[in-house]
C-alpha positions as CSV (number, residue, x, y, z in Angstrom):
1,X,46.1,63.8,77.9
2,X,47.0,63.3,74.3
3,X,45.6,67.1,73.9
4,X,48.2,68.0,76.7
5,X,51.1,66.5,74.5
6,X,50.0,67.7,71.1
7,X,50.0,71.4,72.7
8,X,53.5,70.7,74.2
9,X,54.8,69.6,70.5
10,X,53.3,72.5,68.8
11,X,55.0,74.9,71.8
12,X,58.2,73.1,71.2
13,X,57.4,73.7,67.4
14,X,56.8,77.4,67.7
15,X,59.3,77.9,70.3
16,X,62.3,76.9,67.0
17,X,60.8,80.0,65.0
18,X,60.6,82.5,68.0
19,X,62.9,85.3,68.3
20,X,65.2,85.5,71.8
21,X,64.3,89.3,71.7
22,X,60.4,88.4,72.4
23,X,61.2,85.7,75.3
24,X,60.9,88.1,78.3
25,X,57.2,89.0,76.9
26,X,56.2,85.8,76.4
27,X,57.4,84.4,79.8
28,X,55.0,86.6,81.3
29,X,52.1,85.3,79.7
30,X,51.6,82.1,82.3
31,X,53.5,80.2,84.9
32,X,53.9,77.6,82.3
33,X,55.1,80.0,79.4
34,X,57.5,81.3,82.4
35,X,59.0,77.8,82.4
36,X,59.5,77.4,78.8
37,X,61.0,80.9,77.9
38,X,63.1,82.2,80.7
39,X,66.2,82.3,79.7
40,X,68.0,83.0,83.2
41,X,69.2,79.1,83.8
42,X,70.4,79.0,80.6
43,X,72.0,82.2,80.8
44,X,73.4,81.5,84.3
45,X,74.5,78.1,83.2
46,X,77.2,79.9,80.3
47,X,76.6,77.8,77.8
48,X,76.8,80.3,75.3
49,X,76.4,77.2,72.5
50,X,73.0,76.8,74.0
51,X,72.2,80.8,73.6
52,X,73.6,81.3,69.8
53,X,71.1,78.8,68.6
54,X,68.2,80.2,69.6
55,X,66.2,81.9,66.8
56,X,67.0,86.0,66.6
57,X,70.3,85.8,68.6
58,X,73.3,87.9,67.7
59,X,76.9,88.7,68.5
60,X,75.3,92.5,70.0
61,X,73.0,89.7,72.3
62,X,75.6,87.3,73.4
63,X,78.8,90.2,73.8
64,X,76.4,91.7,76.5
65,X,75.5,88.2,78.1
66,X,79.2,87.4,78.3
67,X,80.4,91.0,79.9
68,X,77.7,90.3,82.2
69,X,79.6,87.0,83.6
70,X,83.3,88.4,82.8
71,X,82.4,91.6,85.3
72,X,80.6,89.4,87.7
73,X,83.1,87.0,87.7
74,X,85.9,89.4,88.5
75,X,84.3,92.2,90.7
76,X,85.1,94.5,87.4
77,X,83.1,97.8,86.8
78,X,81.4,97.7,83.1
79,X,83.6,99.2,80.6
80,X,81.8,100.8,77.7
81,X,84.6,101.1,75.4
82,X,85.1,97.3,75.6
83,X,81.8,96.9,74.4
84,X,82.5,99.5,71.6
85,X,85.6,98.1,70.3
86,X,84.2,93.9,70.3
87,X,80.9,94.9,68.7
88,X,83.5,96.7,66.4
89,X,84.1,93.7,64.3
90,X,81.2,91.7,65.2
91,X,81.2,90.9,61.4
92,X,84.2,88.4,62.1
93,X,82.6,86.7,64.8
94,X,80.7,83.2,63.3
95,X,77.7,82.2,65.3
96,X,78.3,78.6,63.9
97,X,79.0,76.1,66.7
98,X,81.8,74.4,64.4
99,X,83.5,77.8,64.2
100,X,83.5,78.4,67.9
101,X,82.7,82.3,67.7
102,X,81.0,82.5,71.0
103,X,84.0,80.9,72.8
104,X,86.5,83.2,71.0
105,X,84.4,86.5,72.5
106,X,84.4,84.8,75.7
107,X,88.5,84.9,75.8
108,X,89.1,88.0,73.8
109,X,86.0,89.7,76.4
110,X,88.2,88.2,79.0
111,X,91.4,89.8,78.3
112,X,90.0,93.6,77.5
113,X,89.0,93.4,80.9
114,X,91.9,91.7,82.5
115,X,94.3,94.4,80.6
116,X,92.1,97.5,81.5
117,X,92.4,96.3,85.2
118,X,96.3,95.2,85.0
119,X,94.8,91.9,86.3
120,X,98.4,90.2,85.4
121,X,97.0,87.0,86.8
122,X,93.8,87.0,85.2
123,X,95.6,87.5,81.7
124,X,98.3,84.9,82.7
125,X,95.1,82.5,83.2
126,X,93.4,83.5,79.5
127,X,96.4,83.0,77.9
128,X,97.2,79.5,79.6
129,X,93.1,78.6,78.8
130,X,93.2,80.0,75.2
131,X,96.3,77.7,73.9
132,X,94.2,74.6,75.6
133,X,91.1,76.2,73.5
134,X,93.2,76.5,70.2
135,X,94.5,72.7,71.2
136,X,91.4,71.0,71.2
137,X,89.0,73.0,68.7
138,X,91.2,75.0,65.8
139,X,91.2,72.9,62.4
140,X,91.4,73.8,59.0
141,X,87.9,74.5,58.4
142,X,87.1,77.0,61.2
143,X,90.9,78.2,61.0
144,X,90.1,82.0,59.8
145,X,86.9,82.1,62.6
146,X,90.1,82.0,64.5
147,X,92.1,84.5,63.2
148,X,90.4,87.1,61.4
149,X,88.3,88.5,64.9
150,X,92.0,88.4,66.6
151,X,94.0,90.1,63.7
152,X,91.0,92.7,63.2
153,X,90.9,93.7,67.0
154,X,95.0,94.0,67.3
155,X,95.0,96.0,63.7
156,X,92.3,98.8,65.7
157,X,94.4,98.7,68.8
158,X,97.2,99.6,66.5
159,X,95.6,102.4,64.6
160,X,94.2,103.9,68.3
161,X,98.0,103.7,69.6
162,X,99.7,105.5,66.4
163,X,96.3,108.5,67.0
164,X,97.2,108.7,70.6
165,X,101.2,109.8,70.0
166,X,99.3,113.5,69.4
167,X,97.7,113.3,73.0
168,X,100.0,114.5,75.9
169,X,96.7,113.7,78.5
170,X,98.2,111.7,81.5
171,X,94.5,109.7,82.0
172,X,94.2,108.8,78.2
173,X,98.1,107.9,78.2
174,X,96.6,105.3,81.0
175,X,94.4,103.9,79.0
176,X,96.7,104.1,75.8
177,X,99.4,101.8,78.2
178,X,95.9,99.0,79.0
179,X,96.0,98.9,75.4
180,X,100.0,98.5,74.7
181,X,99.5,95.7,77.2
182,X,96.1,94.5,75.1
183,X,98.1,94.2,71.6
184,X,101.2,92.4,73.3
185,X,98.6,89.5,74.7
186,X,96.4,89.4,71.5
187,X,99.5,89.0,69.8
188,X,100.5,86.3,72.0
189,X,96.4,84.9,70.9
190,X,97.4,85.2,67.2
191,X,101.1,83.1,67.7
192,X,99.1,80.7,70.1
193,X,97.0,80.0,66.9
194,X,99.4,80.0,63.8
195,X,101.6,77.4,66.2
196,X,98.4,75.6,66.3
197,X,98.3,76.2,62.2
198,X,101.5,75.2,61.7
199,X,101.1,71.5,63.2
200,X,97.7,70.8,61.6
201,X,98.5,71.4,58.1
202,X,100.4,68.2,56.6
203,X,103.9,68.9,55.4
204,X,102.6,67.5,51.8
205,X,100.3,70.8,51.8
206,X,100.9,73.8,49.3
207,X,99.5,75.8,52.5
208,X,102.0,75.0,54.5
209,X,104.3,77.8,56.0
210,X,107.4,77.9,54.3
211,X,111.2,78.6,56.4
212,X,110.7,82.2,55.1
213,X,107.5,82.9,56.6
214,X,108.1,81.1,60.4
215,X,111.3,83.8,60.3
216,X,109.2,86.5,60.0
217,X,106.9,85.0,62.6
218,X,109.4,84.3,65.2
219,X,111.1,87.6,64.4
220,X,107.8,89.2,64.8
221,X,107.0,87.9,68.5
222,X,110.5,88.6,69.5
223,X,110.5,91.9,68.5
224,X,107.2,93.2,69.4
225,X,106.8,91.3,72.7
226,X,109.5,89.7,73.8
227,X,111.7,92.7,73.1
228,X,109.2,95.5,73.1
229,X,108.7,94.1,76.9
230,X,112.3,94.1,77.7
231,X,112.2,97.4,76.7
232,X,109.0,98.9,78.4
233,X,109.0,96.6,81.3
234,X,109.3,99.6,84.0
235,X,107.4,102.0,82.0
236,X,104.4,99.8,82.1
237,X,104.4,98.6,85.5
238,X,105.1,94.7,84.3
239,X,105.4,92.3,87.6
240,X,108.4,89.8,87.2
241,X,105.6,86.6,87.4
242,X,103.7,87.9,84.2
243,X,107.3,88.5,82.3
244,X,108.5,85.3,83.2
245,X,105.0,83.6,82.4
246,X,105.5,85.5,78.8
247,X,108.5,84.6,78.0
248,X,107.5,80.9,78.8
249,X,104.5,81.0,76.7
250,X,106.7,82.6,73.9
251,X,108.8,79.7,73.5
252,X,106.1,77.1,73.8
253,X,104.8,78.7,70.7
254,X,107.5,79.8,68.7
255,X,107.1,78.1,65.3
């Protein structure tokens, strides 16, 4: 018996300095190494905190685990671009649970795929879900964790959509409009979290926004989303319930 625990400790033991990439090997060896090192419950369970810890795992391991569920979870055909563009800046994401990296993929993952598909109230429900998020978990020690993955992904989306005024292609212009709709929402993400800023930081703080900087804010979300979707509204195929839910959300977060 006391054999039988001492080669569970040194399992457990070994199991800390394993990498995630050799578990579906290993889980082959025996029914009991089956036990120990399939990952599917844990997986299935999306507790992606539970996943990032494991020795070996990266932001290429978990982005795929988390498309996996977004795709499921919506009936949505794999997009390969999406993948491309996350894993894009993968170097912003922070595997540290304190810095909540794997539960900003999960919402930006989320949107890509509810933009590409004009699921208006799938992005209604990550935007709703993502200013609970920022709520609860944004402080000032994980604060650029926050921002720097959401400011990196809009800046490429950007750079795409000033390439794509040279392309007269009716299927890329398609695409080019998911991604007009992409920016305006991540947008949205970034106000959602410099409101959340712009509470946390005491009003005794040198870091704290000054009356200059919350006018270019505000001016900034009125102009390119408020106003930009006044102006595009019919062009882009917006439904009243998602222009009305944006305009909501705006002034909940204006600074």
């Amino acid at each position: 018996m006391c054999e039988l625990f001492l080669q569970d400790d040194i399992i457990d033991v070994l199991k800390s300095k394993i990498d995630i990439r050799d578990y579906d090997k290993l889980k082959k060896v025996s029914v009991k190494y089956k036990k120990i090192f399939d990952l599917k419950s844990i997986i299935d369970s999306k507790k992606y905190e539970n996943i990032m810890i494991i020795h070996g795992c990266t932001v290429d391991i978990l982005v795929n685990i988390i498309i996996k569920h977004v795709i499921a979870k919506y009936n949505y055909e794999e997009i390969k671009e999406i993948t491309e563009q996350i894993l894009k800046n993968k170097d912003k994401i922070s595997l540290s649970l304190d810095n909540k990296g794997h539960t900003i993929l999960k919402y930006v993952i989320t949107l890509y795929y509810n933009c590409y598909n004009n699921n208006y109230k799938g992005i209604i429900l990550s935007l709703w879900i993502f200013r609970i998020f920022c709520n609860k978990n944004l402080n000032l020690s994980n604060i650029e964790y926050f921002v720097n993955p959401i400011i990196s992904y809009i800046e490429d989306i950007n750079r795409e959509n000033a390439l794509s005024q040279f392309n007269i292609d009716d299927e890329y212009n398609d695409i080019i409009n998911s991604k007009i709709l992409l920016c305006i929402n991540l947008k949205i993400y970034l106000l959602i979290i410099m409101k959340r800023l712009n509470i946390i930081i005491p009003n005794n703080s040198p870091k704290k926004l000054d009356n200059l900087t919350i006018d270019i804010i505000n001016r900034s979300l009125r102009e390119n989303v408020l106003d930009y979707i006044d102006s595009n509204k019919n062009s882009l195929g917006l439904p009243n319930y998602y222009i009305k839910y944006v305009i909501y959300i705006c002034n909940k977060i204006m600074l």
